[in-house]
C-alpha positions as CSV (number, residue, x, y, z in Angstrom):
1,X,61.0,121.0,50.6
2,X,62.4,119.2,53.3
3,X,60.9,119.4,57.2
4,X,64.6,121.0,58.5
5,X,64.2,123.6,56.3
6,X,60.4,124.3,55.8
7,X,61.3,124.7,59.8
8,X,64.6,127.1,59.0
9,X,62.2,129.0,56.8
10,X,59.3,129.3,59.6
11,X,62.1,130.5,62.0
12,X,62.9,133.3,59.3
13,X,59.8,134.5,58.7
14,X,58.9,134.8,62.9
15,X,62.2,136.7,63.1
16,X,60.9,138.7,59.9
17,X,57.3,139.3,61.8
18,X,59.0,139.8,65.4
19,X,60.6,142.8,64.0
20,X,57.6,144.4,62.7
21,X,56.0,143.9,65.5
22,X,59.1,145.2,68.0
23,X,59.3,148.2,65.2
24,X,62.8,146.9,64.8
25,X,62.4,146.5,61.3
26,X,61.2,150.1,60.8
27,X,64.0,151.3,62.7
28,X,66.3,149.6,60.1
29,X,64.7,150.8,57.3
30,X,65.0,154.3,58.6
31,X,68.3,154.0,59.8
32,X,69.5,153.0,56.5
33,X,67.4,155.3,54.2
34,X,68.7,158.2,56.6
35,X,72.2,157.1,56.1
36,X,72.4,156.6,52.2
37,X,69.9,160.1,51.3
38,X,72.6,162.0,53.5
39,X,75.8,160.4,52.1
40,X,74.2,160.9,48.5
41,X,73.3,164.8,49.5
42,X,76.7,165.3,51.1
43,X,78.6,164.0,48.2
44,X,76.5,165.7,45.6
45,X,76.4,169.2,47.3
46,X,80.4,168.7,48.0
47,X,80.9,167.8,44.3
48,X,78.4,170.9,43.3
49,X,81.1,173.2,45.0
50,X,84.2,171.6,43.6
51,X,83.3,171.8,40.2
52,X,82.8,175.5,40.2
53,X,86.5,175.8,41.0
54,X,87.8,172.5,38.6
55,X,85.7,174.2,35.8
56,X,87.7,177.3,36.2
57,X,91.1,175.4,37.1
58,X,91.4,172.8,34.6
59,X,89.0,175.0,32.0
60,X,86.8,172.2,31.7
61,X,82.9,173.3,30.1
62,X,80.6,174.2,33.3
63,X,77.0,173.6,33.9
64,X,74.5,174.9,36.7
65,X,73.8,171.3,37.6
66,X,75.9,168.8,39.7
67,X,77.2,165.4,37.9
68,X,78.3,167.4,34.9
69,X,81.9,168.6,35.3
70,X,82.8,165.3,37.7
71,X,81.4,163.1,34.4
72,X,83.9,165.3,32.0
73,X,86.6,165.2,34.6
74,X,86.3,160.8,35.1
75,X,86.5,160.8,31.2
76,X,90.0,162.7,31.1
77,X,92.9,160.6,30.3
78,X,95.2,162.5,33.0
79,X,92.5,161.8,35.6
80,X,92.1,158.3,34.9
81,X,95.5,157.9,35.6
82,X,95.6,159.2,38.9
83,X,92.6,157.1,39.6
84,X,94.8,153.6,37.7
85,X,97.4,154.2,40.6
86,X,95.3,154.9,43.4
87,X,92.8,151.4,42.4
88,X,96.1,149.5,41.9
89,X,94.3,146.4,40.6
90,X,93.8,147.2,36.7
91,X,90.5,144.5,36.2
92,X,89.0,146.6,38.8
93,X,90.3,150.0,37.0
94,X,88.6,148.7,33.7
95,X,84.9,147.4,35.1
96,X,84.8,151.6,36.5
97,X,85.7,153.1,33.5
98,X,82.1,153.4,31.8
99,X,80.5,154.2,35.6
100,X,79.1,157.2,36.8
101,X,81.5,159.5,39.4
102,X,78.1,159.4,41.3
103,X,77.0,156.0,41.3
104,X,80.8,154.9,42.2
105,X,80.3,157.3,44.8
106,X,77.5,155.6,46.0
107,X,78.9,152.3,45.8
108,X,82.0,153.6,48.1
109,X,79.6,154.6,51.3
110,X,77.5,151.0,50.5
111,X,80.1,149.2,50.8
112,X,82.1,151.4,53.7
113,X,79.0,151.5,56.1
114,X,77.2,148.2,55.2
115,X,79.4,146.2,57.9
116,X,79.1,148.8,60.7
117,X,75.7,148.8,60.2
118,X,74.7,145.2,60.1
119,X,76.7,144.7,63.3
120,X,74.9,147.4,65.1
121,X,71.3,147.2,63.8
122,X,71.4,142.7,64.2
123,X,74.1,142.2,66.3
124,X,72.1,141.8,69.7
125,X,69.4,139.6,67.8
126,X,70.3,136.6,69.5
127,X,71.5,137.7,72.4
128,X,68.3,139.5,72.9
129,X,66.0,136.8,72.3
130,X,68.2,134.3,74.9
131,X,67.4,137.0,77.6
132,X,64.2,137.8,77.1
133,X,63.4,133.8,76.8
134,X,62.1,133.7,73.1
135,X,64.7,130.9,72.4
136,X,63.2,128.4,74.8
137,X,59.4,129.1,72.7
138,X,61.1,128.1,69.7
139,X,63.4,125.4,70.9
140,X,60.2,124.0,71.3
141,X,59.5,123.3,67.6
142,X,63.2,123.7,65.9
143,X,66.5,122.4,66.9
144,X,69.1,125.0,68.1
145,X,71.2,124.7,64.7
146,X,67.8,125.5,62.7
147,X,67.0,128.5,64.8
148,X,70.5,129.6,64.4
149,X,70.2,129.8,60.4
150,X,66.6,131.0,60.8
151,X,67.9,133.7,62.1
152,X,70.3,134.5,59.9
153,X,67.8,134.2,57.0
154,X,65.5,136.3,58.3
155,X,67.6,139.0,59.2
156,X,69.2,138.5,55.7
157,X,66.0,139.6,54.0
158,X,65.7,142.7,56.3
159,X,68.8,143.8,55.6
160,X,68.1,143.2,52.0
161,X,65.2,145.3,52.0
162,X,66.7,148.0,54.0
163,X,69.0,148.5,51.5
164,X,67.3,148.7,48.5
165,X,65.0,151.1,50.6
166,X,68.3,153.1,50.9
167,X,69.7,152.9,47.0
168,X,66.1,154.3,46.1
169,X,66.1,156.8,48.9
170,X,70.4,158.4,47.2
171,X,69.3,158.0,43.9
172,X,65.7,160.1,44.4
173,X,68.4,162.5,45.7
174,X,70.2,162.3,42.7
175,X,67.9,162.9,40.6
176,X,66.9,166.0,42.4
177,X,70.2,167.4,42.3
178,X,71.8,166.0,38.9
179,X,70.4,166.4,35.3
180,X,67.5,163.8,34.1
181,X,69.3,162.3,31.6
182,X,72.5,161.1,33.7
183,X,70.0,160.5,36.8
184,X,68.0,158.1,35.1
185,X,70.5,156.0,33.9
186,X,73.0,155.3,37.4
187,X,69.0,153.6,38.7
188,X,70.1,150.3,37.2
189,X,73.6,150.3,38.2
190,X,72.5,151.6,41.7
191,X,70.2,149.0,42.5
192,X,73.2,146.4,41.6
193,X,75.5,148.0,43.6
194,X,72.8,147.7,46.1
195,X,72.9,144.2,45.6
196,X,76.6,144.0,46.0
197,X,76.7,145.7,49.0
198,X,74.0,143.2,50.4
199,X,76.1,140.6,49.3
200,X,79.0,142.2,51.1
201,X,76.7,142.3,54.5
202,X,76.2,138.6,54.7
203,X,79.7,137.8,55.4
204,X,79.8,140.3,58.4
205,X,76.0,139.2,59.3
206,X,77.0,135.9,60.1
207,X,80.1,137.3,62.5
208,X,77.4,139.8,64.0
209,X,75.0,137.1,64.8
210,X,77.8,134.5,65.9
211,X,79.2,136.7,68.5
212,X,75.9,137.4,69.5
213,X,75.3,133.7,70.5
214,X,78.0,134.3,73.4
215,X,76.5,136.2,75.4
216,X,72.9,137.3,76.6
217,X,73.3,141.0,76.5
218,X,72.6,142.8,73.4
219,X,74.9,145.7,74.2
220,X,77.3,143.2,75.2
221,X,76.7,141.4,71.6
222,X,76.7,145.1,70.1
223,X,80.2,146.0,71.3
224,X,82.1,142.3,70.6
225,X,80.5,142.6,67.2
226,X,82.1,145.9,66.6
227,X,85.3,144.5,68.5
228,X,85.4,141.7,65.5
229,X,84.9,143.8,62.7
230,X,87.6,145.9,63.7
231,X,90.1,143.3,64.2
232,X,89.0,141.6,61.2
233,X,89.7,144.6,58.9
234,X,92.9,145.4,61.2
235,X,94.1,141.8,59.9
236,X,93.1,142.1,56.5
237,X,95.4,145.0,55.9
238,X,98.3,144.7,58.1
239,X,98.5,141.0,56.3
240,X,98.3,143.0,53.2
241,X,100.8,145.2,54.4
242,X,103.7,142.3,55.5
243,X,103.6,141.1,52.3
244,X,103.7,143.6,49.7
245,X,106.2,146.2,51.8
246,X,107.9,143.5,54.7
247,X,108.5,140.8,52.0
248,X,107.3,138.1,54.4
249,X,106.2,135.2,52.9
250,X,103.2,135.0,50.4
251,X,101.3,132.3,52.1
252,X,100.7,134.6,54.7
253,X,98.0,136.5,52.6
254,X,96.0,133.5,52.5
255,X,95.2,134.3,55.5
256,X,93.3,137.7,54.8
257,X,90.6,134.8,53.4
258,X,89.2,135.0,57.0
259,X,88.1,138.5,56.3
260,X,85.1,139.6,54.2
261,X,87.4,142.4,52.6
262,X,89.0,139.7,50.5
263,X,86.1,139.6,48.3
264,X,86.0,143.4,48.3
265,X,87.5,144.0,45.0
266,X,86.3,141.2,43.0
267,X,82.5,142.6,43.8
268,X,84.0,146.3,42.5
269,X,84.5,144.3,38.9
270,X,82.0,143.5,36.7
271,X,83.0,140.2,35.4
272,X,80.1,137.8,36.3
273,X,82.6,134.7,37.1
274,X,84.3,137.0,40.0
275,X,80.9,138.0,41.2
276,X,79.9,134.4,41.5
277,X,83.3,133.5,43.4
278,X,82.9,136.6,45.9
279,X,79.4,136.0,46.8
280,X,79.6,132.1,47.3
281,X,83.1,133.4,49.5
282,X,81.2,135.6,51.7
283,X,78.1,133.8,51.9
284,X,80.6,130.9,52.7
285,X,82.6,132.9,55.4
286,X,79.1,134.4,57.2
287,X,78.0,130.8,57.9
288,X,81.3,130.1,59.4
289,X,81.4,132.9,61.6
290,X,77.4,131.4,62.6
291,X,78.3,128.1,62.9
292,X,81.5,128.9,65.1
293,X,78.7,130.5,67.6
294,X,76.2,128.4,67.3
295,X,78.6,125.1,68.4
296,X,79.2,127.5,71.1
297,X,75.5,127.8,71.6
298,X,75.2,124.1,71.8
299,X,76.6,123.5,74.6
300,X,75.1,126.3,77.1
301,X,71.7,126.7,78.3
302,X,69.2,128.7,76.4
């Protein structure tokens, strides 16, 4: 182990004990477990209702227990073909086809809430600690680029935690509300999806956290964060948009690689090659986004 990263690693876990200390970290965990046990009740109490009237509509066999009717419905063939035009892309069609309606489900609010989230649970972490003066203690011992991916590393394995905290919390729910049988077996898949949508996070961790090296603020941090995110998904898909309905030229869409929602599909497929490539892309992209404000850093006072 070299000294700049035994140091990196020393800044993580000081970020990772600040936060217990501050009670930040419990405030993440909650904040997360809250969000993915209500999403999972919601959806399973909203798909309880609609398959009392699909089970009389579409005369498919009923059951007193949600999950049952929504697993016969995914497996019809006119179904699927609703859902093969609404996916578009048909690799991504294929890796859902043997999933759970729940766990996909679950996967869809992961991956919709994980970015807002991250950028309002971590995005004033730096900014806080150049107000209150923290920075200057450990400027002391690191160099401003090591305290920078420090940082980011320890509020990485926060975030990790947090959600697995949260896939256990929905699918505790799920096997409250759902049958045994199909309960037991979405665990697995949860708990990867779980991992995906950390993966997802890190990208828009590393624009949360560069922002944050702007200013000293943590509202401040808070609201640019959430001012990025939004005009990074607002570019994704009007670039998107130009292309496929505008006909402008294709090399625009190259540059939708800026946005973490380029790698969003390939993490929906379960092909272990475009897993690899989406995670070394958005673990790629969040260090950009942190090195961008941490050149920014360098050259301002602590």
């Amino acid at each position: 182990m070299t000294a700049a990263f035994r140091r990196i690693w020393l800044t993580a876990l000081y970020e990772w004990r600040g936060a217990i200390r501050s009670r930040r970290a419990l405030v993440l965990f909650v904040l997360y477990l809250a969000t993915a046990v209500l999403c999972m009740y919601g959806t399973i109490s909203i798909l309880g209702k609609m398959e009392v009237e699909l089970s009389k509509i579409l005369m498919l066999p009923g059951g007193s227990e949600a999950g049952i009717v929504s697993e016969t419905l995914w497996k019809s063939e006119p179904f699927r073909r609703i859902v093969r035009s609404v996916v578009g892309d048909s690799l991504v069609f294929e890796s859902l086809l043997s999933r759970h309606p729940v766990e996909l489900l679950y996967a869809w609010f992961a991956f919709l809430l994980a970015p807002m989230l991250v950028v309002l649970v971590s995005g004033g972490s730096v900014a806080e600690d150049r107000r209150s003066g923290a920075v200057r203690y450990m400027l002391t011992r690191v160099t401003r680029l090591e305290w920078s991916v420090g940082k980011y590393m320890g509020q990485a394995m926060l975030i990790a935690c947090a959600i697995a905290l949260g896939a256990v919390g929905a699918w505790l729910v799920a096997w409250a509300r759902m049958p045994s049988a199909p309960a037991f077996r979405i665990l697995v898949p949860m708990l990867c999806w779980a991992a995906k949508a950390w993966a997802y996070s890190l990208a828009w961790l590393g624009l949360a956290l560069g922002v944050s090296h702007f200013v000293r603020a943590s509202g401040k941090a808070v609201a640019l964060g959430i001012l990025a995110l939004f005009a990074l998904s607002v570019m994704f898909g009007l670039v998107k948009m130009s292309v496929t309905l505008f006909g402008w030229p294709p090399a625009l869409v190259h540059l939708s690689v800026l946005s973490p929602a380029y790698s969003e599909d390939a993490l929906w497929r379960g092909s272990p090659v475009a897993l690899v490539g989406a995670a070394f892309h958005l673990v790629a992209l969040g260090f950009v986004y942190l090195m961008a404000g941490a050149a920014v850093f360098a050259r301002r006072d602590a």
